[in-house]
C-alpha positions as CSV (number, residue, x, y, z in Angstrom):
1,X,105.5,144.8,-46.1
2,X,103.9,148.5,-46.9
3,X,101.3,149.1,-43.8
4,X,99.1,150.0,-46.8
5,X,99.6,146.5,-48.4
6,X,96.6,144.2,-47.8
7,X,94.8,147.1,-46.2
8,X,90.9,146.9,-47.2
9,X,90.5,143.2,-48.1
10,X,87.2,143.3,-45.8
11,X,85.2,143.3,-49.6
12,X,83.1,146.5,-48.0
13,X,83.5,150.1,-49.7
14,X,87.3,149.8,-50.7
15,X,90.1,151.8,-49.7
16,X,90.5,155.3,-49.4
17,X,93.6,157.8,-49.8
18,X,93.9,161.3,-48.9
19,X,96.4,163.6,-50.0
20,X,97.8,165.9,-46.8
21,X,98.1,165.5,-43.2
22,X,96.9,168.8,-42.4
23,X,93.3,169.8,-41.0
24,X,91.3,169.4,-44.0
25,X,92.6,166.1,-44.1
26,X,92.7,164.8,-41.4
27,X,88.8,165.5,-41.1
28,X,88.3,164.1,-44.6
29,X,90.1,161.1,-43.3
30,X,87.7,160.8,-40.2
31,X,84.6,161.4,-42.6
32,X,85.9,158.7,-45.0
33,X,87.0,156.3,-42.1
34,X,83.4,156.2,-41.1
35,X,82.5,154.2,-44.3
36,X,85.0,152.9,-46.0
37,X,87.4,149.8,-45.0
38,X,90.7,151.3,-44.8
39,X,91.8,155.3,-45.4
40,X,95.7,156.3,-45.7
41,X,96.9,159.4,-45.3
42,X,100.0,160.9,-47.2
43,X,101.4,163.6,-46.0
44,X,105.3,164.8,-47.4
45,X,106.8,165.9,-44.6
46,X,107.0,164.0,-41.0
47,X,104.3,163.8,-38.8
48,X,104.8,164.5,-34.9
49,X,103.5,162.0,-32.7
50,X,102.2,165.6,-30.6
51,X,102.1,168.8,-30.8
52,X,104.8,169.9,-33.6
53,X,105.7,172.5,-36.5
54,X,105.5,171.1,-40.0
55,X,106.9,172.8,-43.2
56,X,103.4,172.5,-44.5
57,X,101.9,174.0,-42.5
58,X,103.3,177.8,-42.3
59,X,100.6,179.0,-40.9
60,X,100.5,177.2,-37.8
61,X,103.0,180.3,-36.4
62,X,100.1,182.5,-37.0
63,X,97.8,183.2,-34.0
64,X,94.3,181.0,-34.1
65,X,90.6,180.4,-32.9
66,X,88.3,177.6,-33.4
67,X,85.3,179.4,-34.0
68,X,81.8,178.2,-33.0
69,X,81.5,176.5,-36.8
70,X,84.8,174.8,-36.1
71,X,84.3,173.9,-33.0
72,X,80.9,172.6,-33.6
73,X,82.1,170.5,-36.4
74,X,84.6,168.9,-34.7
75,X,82.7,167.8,-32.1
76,X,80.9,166.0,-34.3
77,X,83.7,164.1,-35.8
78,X,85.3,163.9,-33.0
79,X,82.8,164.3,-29.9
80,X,84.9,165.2,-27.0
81,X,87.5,166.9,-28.8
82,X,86.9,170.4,-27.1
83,X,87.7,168.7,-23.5
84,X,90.8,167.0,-24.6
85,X,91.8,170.7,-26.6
86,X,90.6,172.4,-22.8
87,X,92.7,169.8,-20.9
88,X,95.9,169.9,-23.1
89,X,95.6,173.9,-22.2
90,X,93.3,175.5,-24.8
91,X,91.8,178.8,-23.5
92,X,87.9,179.1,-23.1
93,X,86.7,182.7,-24.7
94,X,83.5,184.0,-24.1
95,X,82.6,186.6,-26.3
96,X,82.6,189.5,-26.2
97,X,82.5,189.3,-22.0
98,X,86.4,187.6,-22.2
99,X,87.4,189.8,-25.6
100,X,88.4,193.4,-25.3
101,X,87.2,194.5,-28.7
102,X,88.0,198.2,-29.8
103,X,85.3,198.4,-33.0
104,X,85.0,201.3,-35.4
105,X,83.6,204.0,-33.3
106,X,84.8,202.7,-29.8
107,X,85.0,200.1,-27.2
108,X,82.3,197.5,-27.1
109,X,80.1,196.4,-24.6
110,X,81.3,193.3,-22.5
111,X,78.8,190.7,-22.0
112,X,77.9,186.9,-23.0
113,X,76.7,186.9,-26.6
114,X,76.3,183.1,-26.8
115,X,79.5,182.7,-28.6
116,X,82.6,181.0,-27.5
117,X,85.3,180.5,-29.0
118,X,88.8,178.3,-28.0
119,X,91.8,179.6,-28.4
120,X,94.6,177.4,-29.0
121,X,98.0,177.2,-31.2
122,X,97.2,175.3,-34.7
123,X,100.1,172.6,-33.4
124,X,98.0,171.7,-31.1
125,X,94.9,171.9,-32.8
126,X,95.7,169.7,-35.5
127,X,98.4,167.0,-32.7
128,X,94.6,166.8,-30.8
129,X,92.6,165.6,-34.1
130,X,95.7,163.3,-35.1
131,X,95.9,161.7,-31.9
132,X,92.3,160.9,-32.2
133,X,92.7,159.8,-35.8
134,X,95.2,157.4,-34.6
135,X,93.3,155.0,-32.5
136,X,91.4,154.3,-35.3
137,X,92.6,150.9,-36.7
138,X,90.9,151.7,-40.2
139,X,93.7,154.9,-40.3
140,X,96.9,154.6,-41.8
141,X,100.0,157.5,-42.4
142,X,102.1,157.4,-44.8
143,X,104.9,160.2,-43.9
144,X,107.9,161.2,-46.1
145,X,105.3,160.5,-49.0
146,X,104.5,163.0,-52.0
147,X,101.7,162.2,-54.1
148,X,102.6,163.5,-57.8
149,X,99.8,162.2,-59.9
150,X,96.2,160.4,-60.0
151,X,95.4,157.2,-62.2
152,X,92.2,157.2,-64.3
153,X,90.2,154.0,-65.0
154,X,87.8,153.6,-67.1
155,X,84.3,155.6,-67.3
156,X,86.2,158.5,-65.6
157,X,87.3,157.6,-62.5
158,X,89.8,157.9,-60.5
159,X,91.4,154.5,-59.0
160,X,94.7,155.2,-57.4
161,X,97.2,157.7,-56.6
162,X,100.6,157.0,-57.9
163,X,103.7,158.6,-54.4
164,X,107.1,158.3,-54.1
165,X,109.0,158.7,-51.0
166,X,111.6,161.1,-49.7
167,X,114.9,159.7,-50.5
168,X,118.3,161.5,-49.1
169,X,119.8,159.0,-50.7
170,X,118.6,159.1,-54.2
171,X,119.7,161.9,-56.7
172,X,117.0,164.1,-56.8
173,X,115.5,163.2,-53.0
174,X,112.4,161.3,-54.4
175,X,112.5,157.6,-54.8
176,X,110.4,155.4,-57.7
177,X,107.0,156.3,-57.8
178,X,104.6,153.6,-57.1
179,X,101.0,153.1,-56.8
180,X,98.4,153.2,-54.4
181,X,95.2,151.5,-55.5
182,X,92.1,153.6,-53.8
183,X,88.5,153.5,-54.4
184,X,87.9,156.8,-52.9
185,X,90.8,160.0,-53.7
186,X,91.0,163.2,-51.6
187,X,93.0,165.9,-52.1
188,X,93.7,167.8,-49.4
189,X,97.4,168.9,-50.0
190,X,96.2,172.8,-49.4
191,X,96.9,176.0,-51.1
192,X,99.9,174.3,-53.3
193,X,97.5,171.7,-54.6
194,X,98.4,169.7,-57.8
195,X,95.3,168.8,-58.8
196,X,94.6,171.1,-62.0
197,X,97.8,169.5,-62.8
198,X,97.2,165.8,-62.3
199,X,93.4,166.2,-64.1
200,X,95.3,167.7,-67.0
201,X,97.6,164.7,-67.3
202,X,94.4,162.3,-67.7
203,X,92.4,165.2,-70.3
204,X,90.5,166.8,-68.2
205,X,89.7,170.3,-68.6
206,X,91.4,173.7,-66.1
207,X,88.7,174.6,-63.8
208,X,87.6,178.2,-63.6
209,X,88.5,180.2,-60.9
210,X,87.2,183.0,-58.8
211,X,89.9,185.2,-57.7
212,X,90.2,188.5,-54.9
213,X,92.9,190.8,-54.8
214,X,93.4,191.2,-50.8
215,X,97.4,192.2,-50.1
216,X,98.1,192.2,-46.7
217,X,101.0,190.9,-44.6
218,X,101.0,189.3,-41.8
219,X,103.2,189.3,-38.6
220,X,103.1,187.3,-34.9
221,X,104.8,186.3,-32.5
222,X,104.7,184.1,-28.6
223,X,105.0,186.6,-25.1
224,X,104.7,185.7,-21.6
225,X,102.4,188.2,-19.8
226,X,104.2,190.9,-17.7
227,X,104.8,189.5,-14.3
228,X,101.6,190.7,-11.9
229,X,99.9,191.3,-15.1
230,X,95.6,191.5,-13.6
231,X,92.9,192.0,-16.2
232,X,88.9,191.7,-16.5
233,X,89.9,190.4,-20.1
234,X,91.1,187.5,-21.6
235,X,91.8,188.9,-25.2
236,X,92.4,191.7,-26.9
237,X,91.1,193.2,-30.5
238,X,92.4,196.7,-31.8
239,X,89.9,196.6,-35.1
240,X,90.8,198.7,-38.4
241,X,88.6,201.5,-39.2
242,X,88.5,204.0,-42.2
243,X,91.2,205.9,-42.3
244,X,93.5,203.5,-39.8
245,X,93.3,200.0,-41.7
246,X,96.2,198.0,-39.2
247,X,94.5,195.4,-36.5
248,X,96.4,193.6,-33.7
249,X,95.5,190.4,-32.0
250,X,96.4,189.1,-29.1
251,X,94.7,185.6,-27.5
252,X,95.7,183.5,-24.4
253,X,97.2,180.3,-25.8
254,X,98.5,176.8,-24.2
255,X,101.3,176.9,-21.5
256,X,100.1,180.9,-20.0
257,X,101.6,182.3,-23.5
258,X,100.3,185.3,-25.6
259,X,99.8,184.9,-29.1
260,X,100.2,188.6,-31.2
261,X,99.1,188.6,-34.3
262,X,99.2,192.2,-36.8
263,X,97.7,192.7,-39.9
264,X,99.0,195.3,-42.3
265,X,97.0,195.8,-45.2
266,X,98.3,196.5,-49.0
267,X,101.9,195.5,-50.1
268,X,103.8,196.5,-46.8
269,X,106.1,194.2,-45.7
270,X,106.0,192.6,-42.3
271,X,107.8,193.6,-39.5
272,X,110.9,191.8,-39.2
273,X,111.9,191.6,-35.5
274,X,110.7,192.8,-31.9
275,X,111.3,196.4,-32.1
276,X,109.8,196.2,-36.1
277,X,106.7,194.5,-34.1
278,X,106.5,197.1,-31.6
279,X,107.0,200.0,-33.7
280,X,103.8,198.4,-35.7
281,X,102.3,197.9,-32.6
282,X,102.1,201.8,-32.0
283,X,100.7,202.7,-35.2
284,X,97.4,200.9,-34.1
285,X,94.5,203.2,-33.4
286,X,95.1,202.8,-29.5
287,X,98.5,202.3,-27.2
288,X,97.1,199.1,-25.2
289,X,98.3,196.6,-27.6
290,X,101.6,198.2,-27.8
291,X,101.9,199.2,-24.1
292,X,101.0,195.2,-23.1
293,X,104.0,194.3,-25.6
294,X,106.2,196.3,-24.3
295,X,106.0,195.2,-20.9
296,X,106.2,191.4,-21.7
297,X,108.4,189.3,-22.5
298,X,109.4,187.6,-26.1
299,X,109.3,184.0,-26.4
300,X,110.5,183.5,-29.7
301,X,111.2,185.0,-33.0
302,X,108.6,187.2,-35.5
303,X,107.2,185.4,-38.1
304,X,105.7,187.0,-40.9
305,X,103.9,186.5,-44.5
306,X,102.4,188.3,-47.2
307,X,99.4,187.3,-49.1
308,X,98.6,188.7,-52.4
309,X,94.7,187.4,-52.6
310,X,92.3,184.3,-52.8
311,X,91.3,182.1,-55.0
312,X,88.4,179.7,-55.6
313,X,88.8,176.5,-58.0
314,X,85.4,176.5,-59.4
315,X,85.6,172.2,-59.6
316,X,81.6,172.6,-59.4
317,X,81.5,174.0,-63.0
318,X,83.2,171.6,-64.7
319,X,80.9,169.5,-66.6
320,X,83.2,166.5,-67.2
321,X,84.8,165.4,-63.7
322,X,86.0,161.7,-62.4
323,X,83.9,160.1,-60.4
324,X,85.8,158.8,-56.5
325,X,87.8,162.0,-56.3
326,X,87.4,165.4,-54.7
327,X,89.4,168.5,-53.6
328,X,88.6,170.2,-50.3
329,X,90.0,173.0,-47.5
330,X,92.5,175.4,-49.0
331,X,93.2,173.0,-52.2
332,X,89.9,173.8,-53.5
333,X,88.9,177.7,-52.0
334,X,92.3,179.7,-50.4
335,X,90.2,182.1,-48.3
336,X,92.0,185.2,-46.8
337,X,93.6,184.3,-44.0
338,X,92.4,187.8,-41.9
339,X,88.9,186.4,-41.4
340,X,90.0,183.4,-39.6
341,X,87.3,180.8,-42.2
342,X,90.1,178.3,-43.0
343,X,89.5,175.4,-40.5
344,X,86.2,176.5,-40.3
345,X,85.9,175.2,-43.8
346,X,88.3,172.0,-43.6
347,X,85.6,171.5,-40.9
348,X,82.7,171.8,-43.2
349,X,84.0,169.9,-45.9
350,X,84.2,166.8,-43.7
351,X,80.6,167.2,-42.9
352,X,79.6,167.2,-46.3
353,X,81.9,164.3,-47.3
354,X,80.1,162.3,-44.3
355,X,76.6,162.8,-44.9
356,X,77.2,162.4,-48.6
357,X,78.8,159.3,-48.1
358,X,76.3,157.9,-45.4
359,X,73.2,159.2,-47.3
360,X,74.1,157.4,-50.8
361,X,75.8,154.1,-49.4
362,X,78.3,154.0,-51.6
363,X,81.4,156.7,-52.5
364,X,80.7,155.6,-56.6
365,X,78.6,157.7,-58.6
366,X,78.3,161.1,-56.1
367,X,81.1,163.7,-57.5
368,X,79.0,165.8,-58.4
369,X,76.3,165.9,-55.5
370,X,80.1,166.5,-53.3
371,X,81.3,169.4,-55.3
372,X,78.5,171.2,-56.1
373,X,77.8,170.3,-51.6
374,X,81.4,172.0,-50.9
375,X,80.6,174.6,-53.3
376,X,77.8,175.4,-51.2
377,X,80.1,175.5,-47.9
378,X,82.4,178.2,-49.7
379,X,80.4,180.5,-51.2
380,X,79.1,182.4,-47.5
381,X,82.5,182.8,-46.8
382,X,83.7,183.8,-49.5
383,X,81.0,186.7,-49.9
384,X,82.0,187.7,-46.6
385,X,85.4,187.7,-46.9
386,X,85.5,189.1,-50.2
387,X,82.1,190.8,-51.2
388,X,81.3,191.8,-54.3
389,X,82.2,195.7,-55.2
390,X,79.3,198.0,-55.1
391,X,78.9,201.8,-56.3
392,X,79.6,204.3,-53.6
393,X,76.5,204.9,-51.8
394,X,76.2,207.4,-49.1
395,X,73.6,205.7,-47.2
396,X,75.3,202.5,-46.4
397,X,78.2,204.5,-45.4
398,X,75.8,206.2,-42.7
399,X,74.4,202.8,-42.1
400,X,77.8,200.8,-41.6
401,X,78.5,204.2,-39.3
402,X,75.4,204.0,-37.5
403,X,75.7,200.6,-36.1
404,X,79.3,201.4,-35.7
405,X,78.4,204.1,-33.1
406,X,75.4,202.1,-31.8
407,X,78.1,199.0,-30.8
408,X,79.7,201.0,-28.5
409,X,76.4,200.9,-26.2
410,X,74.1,198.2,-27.5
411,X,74.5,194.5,-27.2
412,X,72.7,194.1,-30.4
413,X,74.5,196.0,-32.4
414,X,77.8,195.1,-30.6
415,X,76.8,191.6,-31.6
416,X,76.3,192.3,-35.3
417,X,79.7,194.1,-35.3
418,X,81.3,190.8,-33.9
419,X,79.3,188.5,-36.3
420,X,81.9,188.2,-38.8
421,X,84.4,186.6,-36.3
422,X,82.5,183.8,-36.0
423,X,81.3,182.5,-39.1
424,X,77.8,180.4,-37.8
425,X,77.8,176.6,-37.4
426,X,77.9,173.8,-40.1
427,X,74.1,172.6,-41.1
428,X,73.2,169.5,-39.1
429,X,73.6,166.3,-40.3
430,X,70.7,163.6,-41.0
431,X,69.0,166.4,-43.5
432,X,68.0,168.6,-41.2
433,X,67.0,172.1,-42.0
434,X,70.5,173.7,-42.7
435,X,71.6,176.4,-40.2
436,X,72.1,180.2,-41.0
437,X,74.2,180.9,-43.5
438,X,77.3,182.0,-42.7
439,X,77.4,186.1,-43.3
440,X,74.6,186.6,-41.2
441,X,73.5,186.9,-38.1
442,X,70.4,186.0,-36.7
443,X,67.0,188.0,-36.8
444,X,66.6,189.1,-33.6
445,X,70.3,190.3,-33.4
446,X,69.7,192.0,-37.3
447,X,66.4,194.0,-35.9
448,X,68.1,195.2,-32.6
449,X,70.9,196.8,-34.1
450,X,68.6,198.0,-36.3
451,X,66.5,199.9,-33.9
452,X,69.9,200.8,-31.7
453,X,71.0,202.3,-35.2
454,X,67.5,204.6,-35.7
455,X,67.8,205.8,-32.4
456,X,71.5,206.6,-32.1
457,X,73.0,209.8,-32.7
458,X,75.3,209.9,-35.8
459,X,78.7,210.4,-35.2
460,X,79.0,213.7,-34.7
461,X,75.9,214.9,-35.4
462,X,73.1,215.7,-33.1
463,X,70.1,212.7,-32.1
464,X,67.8,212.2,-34.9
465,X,64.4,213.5,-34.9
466,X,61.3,211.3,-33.6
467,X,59.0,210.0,-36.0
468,X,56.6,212.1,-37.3
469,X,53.2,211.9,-35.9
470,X,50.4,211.3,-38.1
471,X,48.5,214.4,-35.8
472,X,51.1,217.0,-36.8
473,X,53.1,218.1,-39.5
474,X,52.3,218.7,-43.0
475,X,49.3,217.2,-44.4
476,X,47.8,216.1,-40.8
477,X,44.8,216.6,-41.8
478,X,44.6,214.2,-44.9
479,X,46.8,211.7,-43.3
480,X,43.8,211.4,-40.0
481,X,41.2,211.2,-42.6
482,X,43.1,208.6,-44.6
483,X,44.0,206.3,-41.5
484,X,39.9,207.1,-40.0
485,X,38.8,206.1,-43.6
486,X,40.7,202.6,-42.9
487,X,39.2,202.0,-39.6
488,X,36.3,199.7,-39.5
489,X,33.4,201.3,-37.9
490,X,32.7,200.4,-33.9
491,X,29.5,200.4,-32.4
492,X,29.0,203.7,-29.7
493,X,27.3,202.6,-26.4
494,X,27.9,206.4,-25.2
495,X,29.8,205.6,-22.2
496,X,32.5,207.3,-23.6
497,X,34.4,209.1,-26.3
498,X,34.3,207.3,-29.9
499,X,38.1,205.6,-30.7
């Protein structure tokens, strides 16, 4: 017998499927777990009992941080989850104090900005949150499994999805499809996603989309540190800046390895090979990336990819939509991968799915609350990752240059440089007052780097001037008269001078 067979006869919520194995749904799978009966997991390809490379999952090879919003997030699924990450060798970052960051205008400040981040390889990222997903009785996989279609009931809902299983043996690979009876559908099969597809099939209308153009391509690769390698720094960022628009990576990762990661911009194609990697390496805006490479030692091949842009599945516009299904993580918004907001948002769409769920008691009759609540999750990092074009202006060049030059010295400026990095935590559950959005940093951090800005020189130019004072310059006289004219009158015991 199926180990989905029988699975959710408790008479509670009903069953639940999700569609992918990978960090979107595995989250999901812990939101949905938390209220309904039984949830299975389908995932096509195997699934490694630890720490192990899926085809799915391409860009696992790519270096990787759980940011404060992702690390936050899963500690609230899964509380604990950081020490178990920590103990299976995860690297603690402090930023920037840990993180040698080379910004527009220079090298920042190092000091303890309050963020920290964990720096880890995405296998074993996502073998930590399955191996907690596993104790779960409630959890089922289903490997070897390919979902290829939904089934609609009546009133527009979604009541099943039909799979079929990996077959060597059978013609085409693929067995019979058969069904799996669900009260509660998630898609979470990532950027190759079938669901426009499998709504069409039951007459549902395409969903608009929100697209970016952002070429870039993408290569990394695994060294071990020169031997007596001794550094004040844990990590390493070599930013773009106008004019010189490559970055370079590296982070500490599990088992004492480097993890290099270079961004190329545009249509180039990535380096293919060690001495391609190292000759990219040296067109970065400063040797120390490419001198640190050349000293260590490869541990593995390059692996590169090229990404033509982003897109956005607008589900939340639809106005007809079945009711017990949902799309989340790179299914439903494919952010680019340069700003590091993917598992952030796998994260947050599991937050949403669990409060949702827990606030309404019931996973009937809340689609649309749940889309237009993931919609709200994506937009902040899609502005910042893809911002809307504006007309030239000269003064936000001066200002982006400003705090540019300002970072180099201030903390608070340093701090708004870094603020992309780390897109801010998810809103907290239980309705309280949701946190910043993500995009932007907080007040105090916004005014400081203001007032570092105003009083730093321009690059290349001399300081500015002071302020003018309301005693001197022209018009003094009217300006004293308009500011005494303001002043309410004070009594004048002739002890002293009137103020």
């Amino acid at each position: 017998m199926s180990a989905y067979a029988g699975a959710g006869a408790g008479g509670g919520h009903g069953r639940a499927v999700v569609v992918g194995a990978g960090l979107a749904g595995l989250t999901a799978a812990r939101a949905l777990a938390n209220f309904m009966d039984h949830v299975t997991v389908i995932e096509r390809d195997w699934v490694p009992s630890g720490p192990g490379r899926r085809p799915g999952v391409p860009q696992a090879r790519h270096t990787h941080t759980l940011a404060p919003a992702a690390h936050q997030g899963l500690e609230r699924l899964f509380p604990g989850i950081g020490q178990d990450l920590a103990g299976a060798g995860a690297v603690r970052l402090t930023v920037p104090r840990d993180l040698l960051v080379l910004g527009p205008a220079g090298w920042l400040p190092r000091f303890d900005a309050g963020l920290s981040l964990l720096s880890a390889g995405r296998d074993l990222i996502d073998a930590a949150v399955r191996t907690r997903l596993r104790t779960d009785p409630k959890v089922t996989f289903l490997p070897g499994h390919e979902a290829v279609g939904l089934r609609g009931g009546r009133h527009d809902t979604v009541t099943g999805v039909w799979v079929r299983a990996r077959e060597r043996a059978a013609a085409d690979g693929r067995g019979v499809p058969r069904l799996l009876p669900a009260e509660f559908v998630v898609d979470a099969s990532g950027r190759g996603s079938h669901a426009p597809r499998w709504l069409a099939e039951l007459g549902y209308p395409a969903p608009p989309q929100t697209l970016a153009a952002a070429p870039a391509a993408f290569a990394t690769a695994a060294f071990a540190p020169p031997v007596g390698h001794v550094a004040d720094w844990k990590s390493l960022l070599v930013t773009a800046a106008p004019g010189l628009p490559r970055q370079g990576v590296l982070h500490p990762v599990e088992g004492g390895r480097w993890s290099v990661t270079l961004t190329l911009p545009g249509t180039a194609r990535p380096p293919a090979g060690h001495p391609a990697l190292l000759h990219a390496a040296r067109t970065l805006r400063h040797p120390l990336l490419h001198d640190l490479l050349t000293a260590a030692s490869p541990l593995g091949p390059v692996y590169g990819c090229t990404r033509t842009g982003a897109r956005w599945h607008r589900y939340e516009k639809l106005r007809r939509w079945p009711d017990q299904f949902l799309v989340v993580g790179d299914a439903l918004a494919d952010l680019d991968a340069a700003h590091g907001h993917g598992m952030a948002l796998a994260v947050q769409c599991a937050l949403a799915l669990d409060q949702v769920l827990t606030g309404h008691g019931t996973a009937v009759g809340i689609s649309h609350r749940l889309r237009h609540a993931l919609a709200r999750q994506v937009a902040p990092a899609w502005r910042q990752a893809h911002p809307a074009p504006r007309p030239a202006s000269g003064l936000r060049a001066r200002y982006a240059a400003r705090i540019a030059a300002a970072a180099t010295s201030d903390p608070h400026a340093a701090a708004l440089l870094l603020h992309p990095l780390h897109p801010a935590p998810p809103p907290a559950a239980g309705g309280a007052a949701p946190a910043r959005p993500a995009g932007r940093p907080a007040t105090s951090a916004r005014s400081g780097a203001l007032r570092a800005a105003q009083h730093h020189p321009r690059p290349g130019h001399p300081p500015p001037p002071h302020p003018r004072s309301p005693r001197s310059g022209p018009g003094a006289h009217r300006r004293c008269r308009a500011r005494a004219a303001r002043r309410p009158a004070a009594a004048h015991t002739g002890a002293g001078p009137r103020r």
